[in-house]
C-alpha positions as CSV (number, residue, x, y, z in Angstrom):
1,X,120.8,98.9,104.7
2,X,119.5,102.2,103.2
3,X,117.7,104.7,105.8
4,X,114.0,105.1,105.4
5,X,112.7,108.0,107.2
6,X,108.9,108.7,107.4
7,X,106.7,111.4,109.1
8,X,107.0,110.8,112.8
9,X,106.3,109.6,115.8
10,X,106.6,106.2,116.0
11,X,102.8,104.9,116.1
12,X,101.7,106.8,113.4
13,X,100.1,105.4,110.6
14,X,102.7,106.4,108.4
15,X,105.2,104.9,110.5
16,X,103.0,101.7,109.8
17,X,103.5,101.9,106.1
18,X,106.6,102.6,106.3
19,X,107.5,99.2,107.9
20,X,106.5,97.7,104.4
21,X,109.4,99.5,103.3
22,X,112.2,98.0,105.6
23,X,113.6,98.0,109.5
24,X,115.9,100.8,109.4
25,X,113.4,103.6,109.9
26,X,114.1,107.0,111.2
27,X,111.1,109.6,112.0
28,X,111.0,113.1,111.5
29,X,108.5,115.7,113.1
30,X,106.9,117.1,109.5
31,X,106.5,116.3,105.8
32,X,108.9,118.9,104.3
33,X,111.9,117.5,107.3
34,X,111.3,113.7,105.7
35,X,111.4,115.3,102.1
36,X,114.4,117.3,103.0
37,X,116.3,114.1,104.3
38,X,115.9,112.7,100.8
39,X,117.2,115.3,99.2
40,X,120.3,116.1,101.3
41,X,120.6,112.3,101.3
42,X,120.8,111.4,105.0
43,X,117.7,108.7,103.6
44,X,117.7,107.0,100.6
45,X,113.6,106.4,100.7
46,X,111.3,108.9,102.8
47,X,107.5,107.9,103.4
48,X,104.6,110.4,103.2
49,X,101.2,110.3,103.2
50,X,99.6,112.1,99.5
51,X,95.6,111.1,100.3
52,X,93.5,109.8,102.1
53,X,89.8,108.4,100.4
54,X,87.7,110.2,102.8
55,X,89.4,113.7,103.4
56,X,91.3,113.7,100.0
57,X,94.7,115.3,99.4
58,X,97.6,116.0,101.7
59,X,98.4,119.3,100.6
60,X,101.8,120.0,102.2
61,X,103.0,116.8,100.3
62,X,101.6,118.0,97.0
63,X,102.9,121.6,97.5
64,X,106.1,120.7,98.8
65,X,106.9,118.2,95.7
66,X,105.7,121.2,93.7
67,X,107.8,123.6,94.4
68,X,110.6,122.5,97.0
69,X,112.4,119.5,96.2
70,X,113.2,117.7,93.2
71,X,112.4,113.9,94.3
72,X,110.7,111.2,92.7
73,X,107.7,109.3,93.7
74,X,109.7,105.7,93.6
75,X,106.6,103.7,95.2
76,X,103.0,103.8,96.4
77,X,101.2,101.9,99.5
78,X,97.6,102.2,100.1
79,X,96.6,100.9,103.8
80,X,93.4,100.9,105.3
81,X,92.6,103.7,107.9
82,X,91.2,102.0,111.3
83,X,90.8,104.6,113.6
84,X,90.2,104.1,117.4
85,X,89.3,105.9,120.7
86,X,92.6,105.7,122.6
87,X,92.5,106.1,127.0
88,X,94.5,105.5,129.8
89,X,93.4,102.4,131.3
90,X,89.9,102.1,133.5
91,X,88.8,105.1,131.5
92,X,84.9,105.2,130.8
93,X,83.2,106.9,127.9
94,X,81.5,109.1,130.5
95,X,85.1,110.5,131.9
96,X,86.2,111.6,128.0
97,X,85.8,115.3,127.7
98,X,88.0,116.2,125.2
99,X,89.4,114.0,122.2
100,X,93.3,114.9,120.5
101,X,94.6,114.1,117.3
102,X,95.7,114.7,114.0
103,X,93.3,117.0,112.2
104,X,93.0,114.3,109.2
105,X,92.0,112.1,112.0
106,X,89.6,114.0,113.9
107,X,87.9,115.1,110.0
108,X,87.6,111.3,109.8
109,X,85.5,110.7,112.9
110,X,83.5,113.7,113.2
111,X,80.5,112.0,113.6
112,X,81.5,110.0,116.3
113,X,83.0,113.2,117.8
114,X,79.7,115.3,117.7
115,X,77.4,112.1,119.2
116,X,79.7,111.8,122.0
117,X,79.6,115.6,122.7
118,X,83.3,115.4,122.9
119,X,85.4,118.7,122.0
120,X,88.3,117.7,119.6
121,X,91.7,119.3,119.7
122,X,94.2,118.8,117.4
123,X,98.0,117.2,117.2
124,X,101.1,117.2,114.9
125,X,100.3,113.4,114.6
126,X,97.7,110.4,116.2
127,X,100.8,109.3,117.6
128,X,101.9,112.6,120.1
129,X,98.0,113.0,120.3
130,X,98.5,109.3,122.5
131,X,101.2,110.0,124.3
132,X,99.9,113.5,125.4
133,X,96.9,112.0,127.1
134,X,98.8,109.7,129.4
135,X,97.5,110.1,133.3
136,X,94.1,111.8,132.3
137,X,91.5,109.9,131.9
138,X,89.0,112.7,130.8
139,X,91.4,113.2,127.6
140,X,91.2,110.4,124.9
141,X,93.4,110.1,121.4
142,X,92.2,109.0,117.7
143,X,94.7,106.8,116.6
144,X,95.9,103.3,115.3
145,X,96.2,100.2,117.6
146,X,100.2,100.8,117.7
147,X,99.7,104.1,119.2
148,X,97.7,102.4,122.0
149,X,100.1,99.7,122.6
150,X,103.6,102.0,122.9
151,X,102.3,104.5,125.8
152,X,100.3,101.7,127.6
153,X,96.9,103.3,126.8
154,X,93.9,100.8,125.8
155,X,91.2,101.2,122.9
156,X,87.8,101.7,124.2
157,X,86.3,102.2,121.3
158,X,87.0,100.4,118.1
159,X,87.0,101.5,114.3
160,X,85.2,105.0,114.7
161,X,86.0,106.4,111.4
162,X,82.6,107.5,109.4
163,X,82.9,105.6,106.6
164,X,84.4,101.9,106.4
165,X,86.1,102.3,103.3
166,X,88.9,104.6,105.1
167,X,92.2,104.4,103.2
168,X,95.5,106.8,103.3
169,X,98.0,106.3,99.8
170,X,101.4,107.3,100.9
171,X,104.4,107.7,98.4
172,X,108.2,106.3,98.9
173,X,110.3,109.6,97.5
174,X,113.4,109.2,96.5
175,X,116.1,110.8,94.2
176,X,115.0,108.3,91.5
177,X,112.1,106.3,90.4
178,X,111.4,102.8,89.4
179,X,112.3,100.8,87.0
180,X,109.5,99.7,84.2
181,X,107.4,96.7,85.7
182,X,104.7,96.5,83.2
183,X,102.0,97.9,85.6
184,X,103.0,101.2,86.6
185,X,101.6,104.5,87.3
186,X,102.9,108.0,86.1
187,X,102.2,111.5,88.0
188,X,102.9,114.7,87.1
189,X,101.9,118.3,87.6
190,X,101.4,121.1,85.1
191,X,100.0,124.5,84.5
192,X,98.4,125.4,81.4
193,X,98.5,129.4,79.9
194,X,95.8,131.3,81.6
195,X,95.1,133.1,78.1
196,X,94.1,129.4,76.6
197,X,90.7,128.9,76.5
198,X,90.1,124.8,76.6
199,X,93.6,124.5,77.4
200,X,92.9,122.0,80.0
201,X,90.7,120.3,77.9
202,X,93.0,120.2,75.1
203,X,95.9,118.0,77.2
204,X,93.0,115.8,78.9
205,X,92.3,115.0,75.1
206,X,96.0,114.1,74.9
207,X,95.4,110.9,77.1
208,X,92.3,110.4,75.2
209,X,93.8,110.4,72.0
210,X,96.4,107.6,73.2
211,X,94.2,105.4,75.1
212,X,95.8,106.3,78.3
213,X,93.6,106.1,81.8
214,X,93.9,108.7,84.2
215,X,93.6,107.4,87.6
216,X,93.6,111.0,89.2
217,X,93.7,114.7,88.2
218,X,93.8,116.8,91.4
219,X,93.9,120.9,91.0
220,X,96.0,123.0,93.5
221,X,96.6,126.9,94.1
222,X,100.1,127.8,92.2
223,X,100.6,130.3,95.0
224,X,100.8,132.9,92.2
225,X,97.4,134.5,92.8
226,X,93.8,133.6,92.4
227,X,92.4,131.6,89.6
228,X,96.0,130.3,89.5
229,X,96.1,126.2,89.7
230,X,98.4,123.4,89.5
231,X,97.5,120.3,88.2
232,X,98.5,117.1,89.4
233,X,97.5,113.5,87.1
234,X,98.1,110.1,87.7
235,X,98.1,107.9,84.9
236,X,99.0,104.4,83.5
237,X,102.0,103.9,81.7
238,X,105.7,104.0,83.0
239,X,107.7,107.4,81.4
240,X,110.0,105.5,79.4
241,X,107.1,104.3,77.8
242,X,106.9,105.1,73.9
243,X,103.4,106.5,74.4
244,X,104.1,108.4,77.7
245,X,107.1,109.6,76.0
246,X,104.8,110.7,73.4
247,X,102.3,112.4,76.1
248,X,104.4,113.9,78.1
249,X,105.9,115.8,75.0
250,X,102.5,117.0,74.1
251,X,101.6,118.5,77.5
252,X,105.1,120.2,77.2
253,X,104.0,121.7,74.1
254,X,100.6,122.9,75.4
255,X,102.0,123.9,79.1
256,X,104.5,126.6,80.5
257,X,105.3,124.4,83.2
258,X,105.3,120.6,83.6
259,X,107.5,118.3,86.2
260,X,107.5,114.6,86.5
261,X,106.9,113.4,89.5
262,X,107.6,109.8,88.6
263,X,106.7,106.7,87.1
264,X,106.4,103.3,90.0
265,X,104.7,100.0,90.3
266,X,100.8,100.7,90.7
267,X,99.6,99.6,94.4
268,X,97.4,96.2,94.0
């Protein structure tokens, strides 16, 4: 049974999508340690989150696919984000002073945060935000109902989040990607020559050219100095594709660096 390890504790919401993935999960305290367990091969799969639809990109993941390890994005799962006001039992709304969690999380339910007069703090994960609040009831956690269920704490408060629409993506890495499905998604990242003008525009007009959707084009500091991005596209089409094969090739003309992230089924 291959090892899946995902960004820890148990409780998170990752840890939540990574049941989708199988039984035999082991967690790990931050994203680079889960990436790093791929690559020295002590998992087969590791799960970690990429975005979320409200507070958008998980840079560490981006960064760390970037320029640390050579893995492939092998899946995607897209979950909603329900988050919830997490106390120790007999706890009132009038006891809470201060609120822990993940900074994602508390981004996602600032609004709620600032009507309640509540000061947030934040945690490595909604998960160690719960268990840190055990036996105080003016300290409440943001976090999912799982959370709330493994330290014996109850939900007070459903579903805070500010928008309804909350969902994380998360990627499966791995040391290979999937297999052609006929409904698959691509991602790469490139940088273009800084002494190009409408160099960007000239590979955008690559996927144009080919009739190819992009589902996402994200820009990130190279870490090389100001002005100085990375770009990271998602786009349909699997890489052994003709016409990826084609596009890929052009952007390699047109860029002085481009990696593959990988080509997997698109999340339905």
């Amino acid at each position: 049974m291959p090892v899946i390890s995902f960004l820890g504790p148990k409780g998170t919401f990752t840890h939540e999508a990574a049941n989708k993935m199988g039984d035999n999960l082991v967690p790990y305290c931050n994203i680079p340690a889960v990436l790093e367990s791929v690559d020295t091969g002590e998992a087969s799969y590791g799960v970690v989150p990429i975005e979320n639809s409200i507070e958008g990109p998980v840079g560490i993941t981006l960064d760390s696919l970037a320029h640390k390890f050579d893995l492939k994005i092998f899946k995607e799962i897209v979950i909603p984000i329900n988050q919830n006001l997490i106390v120790n039992p007999g706890t009132t709304m009038d006891d809470i002073k201060d609120v822990y969690s993940h900074s994602q999380a508390i981004a996602q339910c600032r609004e709620f945060i600032l009507e309640n007069n509540i000061q947030p703090h934040y945690a490595v994960s909604t998960a160690n935000a719960a268990k840190s609040i055990i036996g105080d009831k003016s300290k409440a956690a943001i976090g999912n109902s799982k959370a709330a269920e493994l330290y014996g704490l109850e939900i007070i408060k459903p579903n805070i989040q500010d928008t309804d629409n909350n969902e994380t993506r998360f990627v499966v890495v791995s040391k290979d990607d999937h297999k052609q499905t006929g409904n698959d998604k691509t991602s790469i990242i490139f940088s273009i020559y800084e002494d190009k003008p409408g160099g960007l525009y000239e590979i955008l007009g690559i996927f144009q050219k080919n009739n190819i959707n992009l589902t996402k084009i994200e820009s990130r500091p190279s870490k090389k100095g100001l002005g100085k991005y990375l770009f990271f596209v998602d786009f349909n089409g699997h890489r052994d594709d003709e016409t990826v094969k084609n596009i890929i090739s052009g952007i390699e003309d047109n860029t002085y660096f481009l990696k593959v992230l990988g080509s997997y089924p698109e999340f339905k």
